[in-house]
C-alpha positions, 0 to 999 in steps of 0.5 A: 426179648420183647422191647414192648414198654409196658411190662406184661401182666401175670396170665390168670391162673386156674382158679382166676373168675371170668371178670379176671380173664376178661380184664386179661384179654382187655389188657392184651387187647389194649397192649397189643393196640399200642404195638400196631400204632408203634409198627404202622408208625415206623411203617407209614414212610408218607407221615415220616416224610411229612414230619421230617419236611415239617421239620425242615420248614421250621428249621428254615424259617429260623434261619430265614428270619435270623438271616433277614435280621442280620442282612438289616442289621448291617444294612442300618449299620452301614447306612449309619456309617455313610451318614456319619461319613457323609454328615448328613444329619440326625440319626433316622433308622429309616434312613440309615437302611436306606442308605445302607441299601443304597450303598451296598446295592452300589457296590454289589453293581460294581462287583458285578461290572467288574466281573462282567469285565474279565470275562469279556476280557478274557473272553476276547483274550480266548478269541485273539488267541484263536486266532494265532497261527498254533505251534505245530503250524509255526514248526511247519510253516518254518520246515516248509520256509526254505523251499518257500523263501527261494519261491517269493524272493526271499519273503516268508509270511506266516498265515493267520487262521 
């Protein structure tokens, strides 16, 4: 079963002149020209790379270039907003981005301040519980408080780390 595209040509019969059999073997030749450039194509696994990465950079370029337009898009749109709120004036896109960045900028800071303030917390909070007495040092300290207790008068204190 051949999957060749084009269809193969009747072989000249017994009776068939050179310039027929010439115009064959030009035939084949030709046919069988295509089929190499067919399997050296699926072959070259270098041009299949390039081609797909070709493809890939296209494809990110547009999802760059449409991203960029709706980051500004809602940069001028909240830029606009904080004029109307704010009154400040006439319509100027200009302005608008500007302000918009300004205002989103402010408030990508704040998430970040605040982020950077749980986890100072909890990193603090990790510390401070480190530095607790665990339970299997309570459950110790509380086997070993009778025989302690009659020792210092009476007075037990549980030791920090």
């Amino acid at each position: 079963m051949s999957t060749n595209s084009t269809p193969q040509s009747p072989e000249p019969g017994k009776d068939a002149t050179i310039s027929d059999i010439q115009a064959d073997i030009d035939t084949t030749r030709t046919e069988l020209g295509h089929t190499v450039e067919q399997l050296s194509e699926r072959l070259d696994v270098k041009a299949q790379a390039k081609r797909k990465a070709d493809e890939y950079k296209a494809h990110a370029a547009e999802v760059v270039d449409s991203t960029r337009e709706q980051v500004l898009g809602v940069v001028t749109a909240t830029g606009a907003k904080a004029r109307e709120l704010t009154h400040s004036g006439e319509a100027d896109p200009a302005a608008d981005r500007r302000l918009g960045g300004i205002t989103l900028g402010s408030a990508a800071l704040l998430v970040c301040v605040l982020i950077a303030g749980v986890l100072v917390w909890r990193h603090r909070a990790a510390a401070h519980k480190a530095s607790l007495p665990s339970r299997r040092d309570i459950a110790k300290h509380l086997h070993q408080a009778p025989k302690t207790a009659l020792n210092q008068g009476g007075k037990t204190r549980m030791p920090r780390r």
